[in-house]
N, CA, C and O atoms as a GROMACS GRO file, in nm:
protein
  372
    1UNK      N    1   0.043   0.902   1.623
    1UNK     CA    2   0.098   0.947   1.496
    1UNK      C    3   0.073   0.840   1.388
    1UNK      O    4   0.084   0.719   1.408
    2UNK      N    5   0.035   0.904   1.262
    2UNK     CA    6   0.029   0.777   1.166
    2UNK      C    7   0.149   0.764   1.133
    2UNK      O    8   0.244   0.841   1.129
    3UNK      N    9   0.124   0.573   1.091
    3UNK     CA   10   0.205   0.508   1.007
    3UNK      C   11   0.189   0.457   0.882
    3UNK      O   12   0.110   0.366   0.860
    4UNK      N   13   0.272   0.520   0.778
    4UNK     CA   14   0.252   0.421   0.635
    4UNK      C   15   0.328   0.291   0.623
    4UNK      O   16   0.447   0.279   0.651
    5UNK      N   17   0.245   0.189   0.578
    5UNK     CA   18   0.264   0.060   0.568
    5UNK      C   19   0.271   0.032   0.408
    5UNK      O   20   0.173   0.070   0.343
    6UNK      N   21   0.360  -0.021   0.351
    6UNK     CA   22   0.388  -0.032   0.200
    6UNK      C   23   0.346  -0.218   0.218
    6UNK      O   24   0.389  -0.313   0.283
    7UNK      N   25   0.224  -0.186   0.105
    7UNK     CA   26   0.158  -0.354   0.039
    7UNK      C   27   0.224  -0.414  -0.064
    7UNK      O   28   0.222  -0.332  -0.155
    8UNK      N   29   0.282  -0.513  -0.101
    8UNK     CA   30   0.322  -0.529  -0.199
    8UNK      C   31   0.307  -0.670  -0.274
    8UNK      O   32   0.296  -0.748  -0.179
    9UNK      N   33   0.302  -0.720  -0.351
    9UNK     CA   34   0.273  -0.830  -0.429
    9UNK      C   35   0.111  -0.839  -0.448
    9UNK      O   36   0.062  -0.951  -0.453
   10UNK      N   37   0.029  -0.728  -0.457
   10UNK     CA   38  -0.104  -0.698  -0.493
   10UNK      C   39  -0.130  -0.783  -0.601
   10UNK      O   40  -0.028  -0.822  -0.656
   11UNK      N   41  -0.253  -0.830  -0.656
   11UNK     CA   42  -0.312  -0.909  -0.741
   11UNK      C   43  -0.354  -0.751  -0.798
   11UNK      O   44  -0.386  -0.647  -0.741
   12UNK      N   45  -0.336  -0.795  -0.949
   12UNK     CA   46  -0.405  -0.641  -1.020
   12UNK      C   47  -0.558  -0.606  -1.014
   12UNK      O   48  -0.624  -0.504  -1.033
   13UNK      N   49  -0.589  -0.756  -0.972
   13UNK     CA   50  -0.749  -0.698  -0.991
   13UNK      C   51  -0.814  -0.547  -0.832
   13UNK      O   52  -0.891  -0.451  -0.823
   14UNK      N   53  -0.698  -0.637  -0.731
   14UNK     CA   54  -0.734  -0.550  -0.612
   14UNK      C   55  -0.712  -0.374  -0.623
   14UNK      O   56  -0.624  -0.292  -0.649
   15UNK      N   57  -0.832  -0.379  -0.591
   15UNK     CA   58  -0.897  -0.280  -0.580
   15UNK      C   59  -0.838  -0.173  -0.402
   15UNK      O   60  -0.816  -0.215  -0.288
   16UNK      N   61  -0.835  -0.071  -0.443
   16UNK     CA   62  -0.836   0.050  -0.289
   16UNK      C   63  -0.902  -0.011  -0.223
   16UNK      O   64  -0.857  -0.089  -0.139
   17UNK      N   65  -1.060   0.015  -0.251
   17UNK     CA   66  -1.164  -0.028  -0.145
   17UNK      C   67  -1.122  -0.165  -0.069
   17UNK      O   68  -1.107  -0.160   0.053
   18UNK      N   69  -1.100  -0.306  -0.149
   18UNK     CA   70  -1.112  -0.409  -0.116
   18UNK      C   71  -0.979  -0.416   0.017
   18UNK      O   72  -0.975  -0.467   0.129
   19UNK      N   73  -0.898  -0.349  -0.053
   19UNK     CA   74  -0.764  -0.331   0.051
   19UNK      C   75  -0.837  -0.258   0.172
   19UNK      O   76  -0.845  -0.311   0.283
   20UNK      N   77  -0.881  -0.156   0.148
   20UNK     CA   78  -0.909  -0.100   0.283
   20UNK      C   79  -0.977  -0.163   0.380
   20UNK      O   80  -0.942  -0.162   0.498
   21UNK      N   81  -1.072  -0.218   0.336
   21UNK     CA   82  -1.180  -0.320   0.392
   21UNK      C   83  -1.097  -0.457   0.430
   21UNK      O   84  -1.161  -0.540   0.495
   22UNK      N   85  -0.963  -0.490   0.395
   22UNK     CA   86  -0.880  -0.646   0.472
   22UNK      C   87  -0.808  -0.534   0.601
   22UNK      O   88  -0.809  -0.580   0.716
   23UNK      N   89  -0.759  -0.419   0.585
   23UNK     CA   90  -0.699  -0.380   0.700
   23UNK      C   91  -0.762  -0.284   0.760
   23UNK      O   92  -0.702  -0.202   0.831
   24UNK      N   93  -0.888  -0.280   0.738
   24UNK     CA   94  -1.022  -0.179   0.862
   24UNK      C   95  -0.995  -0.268   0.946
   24UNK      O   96  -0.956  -0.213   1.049
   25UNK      N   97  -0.995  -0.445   0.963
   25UNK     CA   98  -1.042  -0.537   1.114
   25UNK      C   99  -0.889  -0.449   1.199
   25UNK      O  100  -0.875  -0.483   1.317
   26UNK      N  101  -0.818  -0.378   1.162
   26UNK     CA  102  -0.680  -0.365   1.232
   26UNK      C  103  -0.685  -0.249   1.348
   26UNK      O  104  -0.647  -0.232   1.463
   27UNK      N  105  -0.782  -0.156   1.206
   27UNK     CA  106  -0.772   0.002   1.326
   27UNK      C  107  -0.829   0.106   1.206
   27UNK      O  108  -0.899   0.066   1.113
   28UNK      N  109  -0.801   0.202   1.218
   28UNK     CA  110  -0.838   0.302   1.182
   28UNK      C  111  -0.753   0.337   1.074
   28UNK      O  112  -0.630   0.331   1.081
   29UNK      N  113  -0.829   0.381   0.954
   29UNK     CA  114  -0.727   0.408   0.807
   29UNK      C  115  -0.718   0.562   0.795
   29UNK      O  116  -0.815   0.636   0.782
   30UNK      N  117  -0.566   0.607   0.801
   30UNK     CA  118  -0.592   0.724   0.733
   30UNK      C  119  -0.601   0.751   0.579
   30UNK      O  120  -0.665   0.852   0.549
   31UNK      N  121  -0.527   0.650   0.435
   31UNK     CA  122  -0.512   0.652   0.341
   31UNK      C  123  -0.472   0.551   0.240
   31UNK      O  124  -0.355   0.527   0.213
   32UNK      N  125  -0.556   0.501   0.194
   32UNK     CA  126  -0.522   0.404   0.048
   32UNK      C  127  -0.438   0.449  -0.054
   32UNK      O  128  -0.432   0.569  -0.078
   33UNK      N  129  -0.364   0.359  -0.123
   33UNK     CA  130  -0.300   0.445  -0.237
   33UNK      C  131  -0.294   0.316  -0.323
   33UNK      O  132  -0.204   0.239  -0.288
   34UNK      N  133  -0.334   0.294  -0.379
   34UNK     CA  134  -0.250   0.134  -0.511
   34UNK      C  135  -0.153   0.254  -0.583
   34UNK      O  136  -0.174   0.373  -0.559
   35UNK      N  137  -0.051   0.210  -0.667
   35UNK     CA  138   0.025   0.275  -0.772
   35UNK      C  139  -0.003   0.183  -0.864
   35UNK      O  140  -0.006   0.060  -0.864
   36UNK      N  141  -0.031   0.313  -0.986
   36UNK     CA  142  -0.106   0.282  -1.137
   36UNK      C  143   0.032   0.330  -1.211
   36UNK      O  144   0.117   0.412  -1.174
   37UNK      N  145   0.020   0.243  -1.338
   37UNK     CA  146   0.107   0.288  -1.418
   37UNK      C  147   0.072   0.443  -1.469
   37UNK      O  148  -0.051   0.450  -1.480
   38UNK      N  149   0.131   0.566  -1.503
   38UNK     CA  150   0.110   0.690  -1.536
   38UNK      C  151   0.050   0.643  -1.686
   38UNK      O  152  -0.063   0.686  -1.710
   39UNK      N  153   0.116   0.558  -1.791
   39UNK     CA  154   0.053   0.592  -1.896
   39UNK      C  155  -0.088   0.467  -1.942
   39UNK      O  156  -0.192   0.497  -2.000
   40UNK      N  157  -0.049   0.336  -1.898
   40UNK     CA  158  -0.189   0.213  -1.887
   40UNK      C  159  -0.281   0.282  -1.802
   40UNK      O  160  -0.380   0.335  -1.853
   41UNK      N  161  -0.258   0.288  -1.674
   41UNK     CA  162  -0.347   0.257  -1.570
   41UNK      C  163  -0.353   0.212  -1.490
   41UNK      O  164  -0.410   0.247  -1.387
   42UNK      N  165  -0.265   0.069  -1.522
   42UNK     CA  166  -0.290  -0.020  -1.459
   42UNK      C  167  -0.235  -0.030  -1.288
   42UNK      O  168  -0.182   0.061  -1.223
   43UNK      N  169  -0.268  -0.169  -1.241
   43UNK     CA  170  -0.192  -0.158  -1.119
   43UNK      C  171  -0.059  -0.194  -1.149
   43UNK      O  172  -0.025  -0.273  -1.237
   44UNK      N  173   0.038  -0.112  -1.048
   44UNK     CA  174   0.179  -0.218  -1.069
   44UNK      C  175   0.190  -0.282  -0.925
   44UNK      O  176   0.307  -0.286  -0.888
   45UNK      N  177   0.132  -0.314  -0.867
   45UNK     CA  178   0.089  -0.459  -0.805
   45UNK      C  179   0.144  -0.412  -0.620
   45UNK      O  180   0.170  -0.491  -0.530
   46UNK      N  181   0.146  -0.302  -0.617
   46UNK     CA  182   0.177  -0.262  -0.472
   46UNK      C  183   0.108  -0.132  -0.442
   46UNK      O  184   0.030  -0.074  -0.518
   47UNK      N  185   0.153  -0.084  -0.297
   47UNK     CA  186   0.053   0.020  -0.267
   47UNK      C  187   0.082   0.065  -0.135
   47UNK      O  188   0.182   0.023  -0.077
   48UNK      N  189  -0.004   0.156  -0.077
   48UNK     CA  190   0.015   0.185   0.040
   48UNK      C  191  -0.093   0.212   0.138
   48UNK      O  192  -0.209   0.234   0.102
   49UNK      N  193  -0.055   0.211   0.256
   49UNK     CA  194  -0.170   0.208   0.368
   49UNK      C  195  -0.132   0.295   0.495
   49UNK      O  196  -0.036   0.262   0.564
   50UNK      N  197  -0.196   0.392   0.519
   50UNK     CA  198  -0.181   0.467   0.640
   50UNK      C  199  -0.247   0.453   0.742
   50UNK      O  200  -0.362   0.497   0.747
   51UNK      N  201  -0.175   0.373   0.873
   51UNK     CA  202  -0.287   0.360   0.943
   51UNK      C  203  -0.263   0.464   1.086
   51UNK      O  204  -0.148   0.474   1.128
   52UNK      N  205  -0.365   0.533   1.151
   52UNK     CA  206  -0.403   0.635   1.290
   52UNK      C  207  -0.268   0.612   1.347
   52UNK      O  208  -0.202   0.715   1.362
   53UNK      N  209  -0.192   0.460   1.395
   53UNK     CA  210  -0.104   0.471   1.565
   53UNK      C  211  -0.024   0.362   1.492
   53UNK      O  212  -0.054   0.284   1.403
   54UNK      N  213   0.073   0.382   1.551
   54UNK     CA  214   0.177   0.251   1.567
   54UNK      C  215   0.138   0.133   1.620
   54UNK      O  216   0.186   0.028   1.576
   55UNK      N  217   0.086   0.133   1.679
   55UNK     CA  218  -0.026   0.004   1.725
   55UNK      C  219  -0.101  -0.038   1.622
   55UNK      O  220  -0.110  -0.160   1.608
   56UNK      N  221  -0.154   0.029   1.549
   56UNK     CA  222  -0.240  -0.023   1.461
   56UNK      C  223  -0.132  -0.082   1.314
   56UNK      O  224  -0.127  -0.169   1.227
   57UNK      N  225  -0.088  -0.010   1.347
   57UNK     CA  226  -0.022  -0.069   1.191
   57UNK      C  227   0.078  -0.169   1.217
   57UNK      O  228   0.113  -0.241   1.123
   58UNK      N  229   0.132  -0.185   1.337
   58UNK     CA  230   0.204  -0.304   1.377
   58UNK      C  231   0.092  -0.423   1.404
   58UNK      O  232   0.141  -0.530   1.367
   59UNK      N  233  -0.028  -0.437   1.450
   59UNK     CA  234  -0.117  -0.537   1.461
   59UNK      C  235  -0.145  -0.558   1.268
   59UNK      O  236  -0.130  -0.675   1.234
   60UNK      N  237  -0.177  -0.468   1.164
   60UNK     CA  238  -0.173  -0.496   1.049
   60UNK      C  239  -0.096  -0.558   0.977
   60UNK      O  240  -0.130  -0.621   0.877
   61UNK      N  241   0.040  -0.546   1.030
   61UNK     CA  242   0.168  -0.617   0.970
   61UNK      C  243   0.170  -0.754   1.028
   61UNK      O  244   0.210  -0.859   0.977
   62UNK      N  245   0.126  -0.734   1.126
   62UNK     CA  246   0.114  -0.904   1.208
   62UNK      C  247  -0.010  -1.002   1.145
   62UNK      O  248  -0.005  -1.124   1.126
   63UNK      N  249  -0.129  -0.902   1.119
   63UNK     CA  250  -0.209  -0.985   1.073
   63UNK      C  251  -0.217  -1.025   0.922
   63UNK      O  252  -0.284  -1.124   0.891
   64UNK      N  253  -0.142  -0.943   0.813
   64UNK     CA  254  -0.140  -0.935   0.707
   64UNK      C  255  -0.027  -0.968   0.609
   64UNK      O  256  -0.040  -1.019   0.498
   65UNK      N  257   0.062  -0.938   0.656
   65UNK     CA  258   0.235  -1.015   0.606
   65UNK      C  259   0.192  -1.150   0.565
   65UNK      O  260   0.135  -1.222   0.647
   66UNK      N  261   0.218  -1.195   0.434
   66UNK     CA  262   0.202  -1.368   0.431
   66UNK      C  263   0.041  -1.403   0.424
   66UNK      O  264  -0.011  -1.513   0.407
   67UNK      N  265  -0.012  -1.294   0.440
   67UNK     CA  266  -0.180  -1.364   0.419
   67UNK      C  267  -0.209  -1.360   0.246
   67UNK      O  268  -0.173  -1.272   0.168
   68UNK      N  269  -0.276  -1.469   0.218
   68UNK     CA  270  -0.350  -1.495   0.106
   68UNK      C  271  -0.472  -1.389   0.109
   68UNK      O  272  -0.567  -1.381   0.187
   69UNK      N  273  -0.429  -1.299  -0.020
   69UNK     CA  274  -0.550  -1.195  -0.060
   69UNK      C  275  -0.596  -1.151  -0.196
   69UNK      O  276  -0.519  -1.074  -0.253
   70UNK      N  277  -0.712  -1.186  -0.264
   70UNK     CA  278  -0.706  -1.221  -0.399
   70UNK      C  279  -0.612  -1.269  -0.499
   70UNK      O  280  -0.568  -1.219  -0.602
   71UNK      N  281  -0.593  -1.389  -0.435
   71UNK     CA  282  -0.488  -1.506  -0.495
   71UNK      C  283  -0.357  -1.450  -0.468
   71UNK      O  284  -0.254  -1.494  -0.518
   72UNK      N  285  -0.364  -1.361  -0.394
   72UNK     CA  286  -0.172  -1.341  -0.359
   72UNK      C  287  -0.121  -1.350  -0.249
   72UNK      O  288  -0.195  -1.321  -0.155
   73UNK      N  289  -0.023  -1.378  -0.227
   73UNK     CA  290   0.064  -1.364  -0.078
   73UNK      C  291   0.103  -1.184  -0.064
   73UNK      O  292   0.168  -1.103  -0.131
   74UNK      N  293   0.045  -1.182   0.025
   74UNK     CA  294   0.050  -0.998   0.058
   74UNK      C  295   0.204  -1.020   0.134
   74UNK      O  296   0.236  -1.117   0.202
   75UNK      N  297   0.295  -0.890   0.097
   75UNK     CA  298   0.423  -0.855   0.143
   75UNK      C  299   0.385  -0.731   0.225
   75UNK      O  300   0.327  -0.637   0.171
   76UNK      N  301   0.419  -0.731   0.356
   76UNK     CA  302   0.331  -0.596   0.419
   76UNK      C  303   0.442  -0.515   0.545
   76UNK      O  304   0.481  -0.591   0.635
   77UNK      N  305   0.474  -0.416   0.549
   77UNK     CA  306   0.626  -0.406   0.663
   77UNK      C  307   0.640  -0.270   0.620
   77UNK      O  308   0.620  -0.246   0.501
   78UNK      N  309   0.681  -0.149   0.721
   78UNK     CA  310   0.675  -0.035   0.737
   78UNK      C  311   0.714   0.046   0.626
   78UNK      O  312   0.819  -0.007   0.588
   79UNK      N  313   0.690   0.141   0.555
   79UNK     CA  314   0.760   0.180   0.459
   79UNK      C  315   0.856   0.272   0.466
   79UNK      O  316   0.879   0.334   0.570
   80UNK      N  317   0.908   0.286   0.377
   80UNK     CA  318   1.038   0.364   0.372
   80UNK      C  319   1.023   0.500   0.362
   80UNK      O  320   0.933   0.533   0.284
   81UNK      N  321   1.092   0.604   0.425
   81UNK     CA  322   1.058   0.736   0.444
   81UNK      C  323   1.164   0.782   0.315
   81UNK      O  324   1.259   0.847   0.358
   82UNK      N  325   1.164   0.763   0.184
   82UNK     CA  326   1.225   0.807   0.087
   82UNK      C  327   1.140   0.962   0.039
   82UNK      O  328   1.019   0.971   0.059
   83UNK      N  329   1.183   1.026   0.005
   83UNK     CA  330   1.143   1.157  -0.077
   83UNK      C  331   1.122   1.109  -0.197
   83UNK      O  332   1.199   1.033  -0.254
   84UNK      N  333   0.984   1.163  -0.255
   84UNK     CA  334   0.966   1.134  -0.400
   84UNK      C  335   1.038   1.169  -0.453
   84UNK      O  336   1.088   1.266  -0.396
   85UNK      N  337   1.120   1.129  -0.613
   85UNK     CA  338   1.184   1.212  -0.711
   85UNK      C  339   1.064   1.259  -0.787
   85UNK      O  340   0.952   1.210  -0.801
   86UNK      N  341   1.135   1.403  -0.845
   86UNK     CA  342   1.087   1.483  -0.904
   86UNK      C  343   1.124   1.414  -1.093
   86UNK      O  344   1.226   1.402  -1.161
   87UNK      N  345   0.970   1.383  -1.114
   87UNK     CA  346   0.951   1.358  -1.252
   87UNK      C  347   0.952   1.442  -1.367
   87UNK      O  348   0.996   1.392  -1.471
   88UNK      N  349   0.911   1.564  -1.370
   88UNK     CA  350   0.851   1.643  -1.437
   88UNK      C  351   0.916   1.668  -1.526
   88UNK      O  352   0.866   1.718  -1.627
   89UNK      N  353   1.056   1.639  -1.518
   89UNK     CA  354   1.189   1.677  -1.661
   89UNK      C  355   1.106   1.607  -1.804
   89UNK      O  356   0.997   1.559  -1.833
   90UNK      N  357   1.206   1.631  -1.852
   90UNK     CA  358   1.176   1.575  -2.005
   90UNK      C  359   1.301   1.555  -2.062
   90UNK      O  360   1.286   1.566  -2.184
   91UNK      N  361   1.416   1.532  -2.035
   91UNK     CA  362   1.529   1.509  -2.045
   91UNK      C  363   1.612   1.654  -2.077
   91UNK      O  364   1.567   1.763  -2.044
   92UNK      N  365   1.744   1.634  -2.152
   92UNK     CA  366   1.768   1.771  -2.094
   92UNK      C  367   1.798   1.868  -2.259
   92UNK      O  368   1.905   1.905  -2.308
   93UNK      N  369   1.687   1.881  -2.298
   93UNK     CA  370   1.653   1.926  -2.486
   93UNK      C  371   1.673   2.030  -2.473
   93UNK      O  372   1.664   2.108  -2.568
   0.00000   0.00000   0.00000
């Protein structure tokens, strides 16, 4: 079963790809995600990673927690099974 793994303290320059490519040596990816600001673009400096097995994403957390990755200390540990909130309001006009 996959597991999502939440990245966090991302350097803005990092890129999906580059992420995917530090936790391919782990196992098998099901999904990249950085989170962009909705109205910049930009990164807001975390993200997510789905990896195939529990094995794999526990060897990722072992190898990646605390590692130096485009000048940052990566924060890396299972993520939280929260339900998105629903954005779409516009307050209540």
């Amino acid at each position: 079963m996959a597991k999502k793994l939440y990245v966090g303290n991302l350097s803005y320059n990092t890129t999906e790809d580059s992420l995917r490519s530090l936790f391919s040596g782990f196992g098998s990816i099901t999904s990249v995600k950085i989170i962009a600001d909705r109205e910049s673009g930009n990164s807001k400096g975390f993200g997510f990673i789905e990896m195939s097995s529990d094995e794999e994403a526990a060897a990722a957390i072992a190898g990646t927690n605390g590692r130096e990755f485009d000048g940052r200390q990566l924060r890396v540990n299972e993520a939280m099974d929260k339900p998105r909130r629903d954005r779409s309001g516009g307050g209540n006009w």
